[in-house]
C-alpha positions in Angstrom: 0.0 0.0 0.0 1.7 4.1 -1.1 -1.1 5.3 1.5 -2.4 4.9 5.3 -6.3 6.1 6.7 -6.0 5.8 10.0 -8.8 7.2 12.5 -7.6 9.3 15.2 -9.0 10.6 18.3 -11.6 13.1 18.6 -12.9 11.7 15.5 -9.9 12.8 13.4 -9.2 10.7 9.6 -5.8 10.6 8.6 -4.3 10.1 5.3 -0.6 9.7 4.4 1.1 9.3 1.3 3.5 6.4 2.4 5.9 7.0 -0.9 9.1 8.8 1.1 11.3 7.1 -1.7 9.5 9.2 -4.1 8.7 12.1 -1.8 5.5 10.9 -1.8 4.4 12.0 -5.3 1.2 10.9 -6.2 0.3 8.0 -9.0 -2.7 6.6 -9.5 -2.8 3.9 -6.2 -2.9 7.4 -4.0 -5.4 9.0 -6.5 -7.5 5.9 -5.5 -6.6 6.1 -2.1 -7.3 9.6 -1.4 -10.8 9.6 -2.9 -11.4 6.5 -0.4 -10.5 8.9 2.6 -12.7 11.5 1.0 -15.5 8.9 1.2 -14.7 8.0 4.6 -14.4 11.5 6.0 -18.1 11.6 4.9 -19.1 9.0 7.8 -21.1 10.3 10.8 -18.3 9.6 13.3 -15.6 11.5 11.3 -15.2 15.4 12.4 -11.8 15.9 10.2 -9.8 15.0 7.6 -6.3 15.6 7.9 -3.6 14.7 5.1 0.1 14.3 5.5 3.3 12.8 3.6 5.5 10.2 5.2 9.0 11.0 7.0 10.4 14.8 7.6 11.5 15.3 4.0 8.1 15.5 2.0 4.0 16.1 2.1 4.1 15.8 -1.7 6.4 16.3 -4.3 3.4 16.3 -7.0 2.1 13.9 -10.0 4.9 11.7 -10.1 7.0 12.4 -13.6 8.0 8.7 -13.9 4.5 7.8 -14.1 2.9 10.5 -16.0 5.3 11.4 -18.7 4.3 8.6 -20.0 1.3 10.6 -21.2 2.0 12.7 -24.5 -1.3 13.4 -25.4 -3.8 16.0 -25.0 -6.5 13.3 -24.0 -4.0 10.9 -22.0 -3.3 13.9 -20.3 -6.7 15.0 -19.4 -7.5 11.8 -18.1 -5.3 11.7 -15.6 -6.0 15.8 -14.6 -9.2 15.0 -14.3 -9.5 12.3 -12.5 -7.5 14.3 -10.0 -9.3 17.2 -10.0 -12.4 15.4 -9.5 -11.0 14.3 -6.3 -9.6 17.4 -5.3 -12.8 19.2 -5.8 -14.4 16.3 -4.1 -11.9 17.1 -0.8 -13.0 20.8 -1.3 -16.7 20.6 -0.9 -16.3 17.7 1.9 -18.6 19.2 4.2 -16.1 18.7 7.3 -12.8 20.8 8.2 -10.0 19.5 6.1 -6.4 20.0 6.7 -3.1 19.8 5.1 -0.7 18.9 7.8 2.9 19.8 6.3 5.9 17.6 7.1 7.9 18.7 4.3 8.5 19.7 0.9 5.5 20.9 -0.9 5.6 21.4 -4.6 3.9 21.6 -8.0 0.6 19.1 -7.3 1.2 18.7 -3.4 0.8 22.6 -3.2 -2.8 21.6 -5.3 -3.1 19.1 -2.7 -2.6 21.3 0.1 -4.6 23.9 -1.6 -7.9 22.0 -1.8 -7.9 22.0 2.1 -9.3 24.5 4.3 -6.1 24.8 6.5 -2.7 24.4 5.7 0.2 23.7 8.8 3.7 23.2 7.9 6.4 22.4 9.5 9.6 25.3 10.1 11.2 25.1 7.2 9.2 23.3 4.9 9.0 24.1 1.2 6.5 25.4 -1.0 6.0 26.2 -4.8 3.5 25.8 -7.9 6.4 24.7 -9.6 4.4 23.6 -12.8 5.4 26.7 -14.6 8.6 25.2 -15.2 7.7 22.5 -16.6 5.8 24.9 -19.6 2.4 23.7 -18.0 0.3 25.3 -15.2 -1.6 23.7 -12.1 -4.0 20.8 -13.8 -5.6 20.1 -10.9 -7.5 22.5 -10.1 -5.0 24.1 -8.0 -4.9 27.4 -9.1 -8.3 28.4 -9.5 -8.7 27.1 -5.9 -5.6 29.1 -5.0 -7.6 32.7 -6.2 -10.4 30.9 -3.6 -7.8 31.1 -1.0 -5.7 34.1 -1.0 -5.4 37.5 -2.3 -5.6 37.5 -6.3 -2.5 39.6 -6.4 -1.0 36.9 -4.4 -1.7 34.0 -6.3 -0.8 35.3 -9.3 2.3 35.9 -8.2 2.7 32.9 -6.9 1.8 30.8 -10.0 3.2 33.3 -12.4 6.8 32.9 -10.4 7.1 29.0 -10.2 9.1 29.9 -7.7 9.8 28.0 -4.2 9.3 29.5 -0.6 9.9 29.0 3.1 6.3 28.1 4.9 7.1 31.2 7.2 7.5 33.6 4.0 3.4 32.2 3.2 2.0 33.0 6.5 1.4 36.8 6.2 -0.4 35.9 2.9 -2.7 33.7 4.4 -1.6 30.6 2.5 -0.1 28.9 5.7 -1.8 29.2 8.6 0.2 27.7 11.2 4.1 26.8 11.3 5.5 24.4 13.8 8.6 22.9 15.0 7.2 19.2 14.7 4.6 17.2 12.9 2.7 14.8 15.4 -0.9 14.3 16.2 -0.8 16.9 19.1 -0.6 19.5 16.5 -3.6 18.7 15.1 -5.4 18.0 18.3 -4.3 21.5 19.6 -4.9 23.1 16.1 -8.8 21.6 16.8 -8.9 22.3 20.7 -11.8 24.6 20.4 -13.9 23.0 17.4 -13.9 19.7 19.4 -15.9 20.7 21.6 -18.5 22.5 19.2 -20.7 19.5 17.9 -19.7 18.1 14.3 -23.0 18.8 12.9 -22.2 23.0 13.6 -18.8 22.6 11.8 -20.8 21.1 8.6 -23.2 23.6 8.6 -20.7 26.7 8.6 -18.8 24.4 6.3 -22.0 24.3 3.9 -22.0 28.1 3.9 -18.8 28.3 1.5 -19.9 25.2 0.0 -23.0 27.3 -1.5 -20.6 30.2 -2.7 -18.6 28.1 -4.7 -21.1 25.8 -6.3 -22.8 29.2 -7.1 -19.7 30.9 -8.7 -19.6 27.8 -10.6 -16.4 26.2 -9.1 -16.4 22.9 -11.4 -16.8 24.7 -14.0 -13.8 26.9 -13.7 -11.6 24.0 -12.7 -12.9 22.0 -15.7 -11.4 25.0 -17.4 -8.1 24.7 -16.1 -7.7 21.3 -16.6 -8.8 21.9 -20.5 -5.9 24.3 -20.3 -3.1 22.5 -18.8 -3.5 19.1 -21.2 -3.3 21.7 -24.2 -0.1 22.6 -22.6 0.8 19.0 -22.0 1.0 17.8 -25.4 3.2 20.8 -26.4 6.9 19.7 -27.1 8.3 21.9 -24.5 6.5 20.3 -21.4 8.1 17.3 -22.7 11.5 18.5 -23.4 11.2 20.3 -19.8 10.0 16.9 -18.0 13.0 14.9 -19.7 15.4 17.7 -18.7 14.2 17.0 -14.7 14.1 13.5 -15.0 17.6 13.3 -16.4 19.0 15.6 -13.5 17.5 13.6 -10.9 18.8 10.6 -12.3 
């Protein structure tokens, strides 16, 4: 198994990517896996959904390249965005808090990842990027029209335009991260959710439901339908390719 779901106390789902040898970039087993906890997080006796990466080096290094480039097509590539994004947009509207717990590097798709949750604690240190840009694509999963849901526009334009990679503490005062921390363990989370824990679950969905009606309303699918149109156009293009072999052959 690339993934854990493990409940928690208080009510608390956990899922880790379990694929530290490949800082736990996502393939299709953790696509799978993911949507599972989504399901699972749905359940009466679930309050949260928390994700995380496995070991101190990495939440999620993204799609992983040694899977996907593989894909040269507009409509392979679209295949696989979507199926993500579905998920993604699936985690979004989950009608419980959802949080991206931060143990580590967070680039390209794990920023998506992280992005689709409502609260994002890293870990001192940790980095952070929508990376994609070098690669001559842009965020395919939805990412980055759920990144203009989360911050400032001028901020995440800045941030996607750049490609660049950050420190967690440079995203605080932007109101990307909301929380940094020394160490990753289940107390942060527990103290993180001190106060909603005692608030009863079905008040948590309900306020939840409130944004949930906003973006349904602003048509949220449909914009990330659009990005994900966009980014397998980009796909196919030679230069994503050229770019992905470049990356791959460095990290050889």
């Amino acid at each position: 198994m690339e993934f854990q779901m493990e409940k928690l106390h208080n009510g608390i789902l956990e899922f880790k990517i379990t694929r530290p040898e490949k800082r736990n970039a996502v393939n299709f087993e953790v696509m799978e896996g993911l949507s599972q906890a989504i399901e699972r997080a749905k359940e009466a006796d679930i309050r949260a959904l928390v994700i995380t990466g496995e070991g101190e080096k990495a939440f999620c290094s993204g799609g992983d390249l040694s899977v996907f480039h593989a894909l040269r097509t507009e409509e392979e590539a679209y295949h696989m965005l979507s199926k993500m994004g579905k998920i993604l947009y699936e985690l979004t509207i989950l009608p419980k808090p959802t949080i991206a717990l931060i143990n580590g590097t967070a680039v390209g798709g794990g920023c998506e990842i992280a992005t689709a949750c409502d609260f994002r604690i890293a870990k001192a240190g940790a980095k952070m990027g929508f990376i994609q840009g070098t690669l001559a694509i842009t965020t395919g999963w939805g990412g980055g029209t759920l990144l203009f849901e989360r911050i400032a526009p001028y901020h995440a334009l800045k941030l996607l335009s750049e490609a660049a990679v950050y420190r967690a503490e440079q995203l605080v005062h932007i109101g990307f991260v909301h929380r940094v921390v020394d160490k990753i363990n289940d107390e942060v989370i527990e103290r993180f959710l001190q106060n909603e824990s005692t608030i009863h679950s079905s008040v948590l969905s309900a306020y939840k439901q409130i944004q949930i009606r906003k973006w349904v309303g602003s048509g949220l699918w449909e914009r990330i339908e659009q990005e994900m149109k966009q980014c397998a156009i980009l796909w196919e293009a030679e230069a994503h390719h050229e770019a992905v072999a470049g990356f791959l052959n460095k990290n050889r």
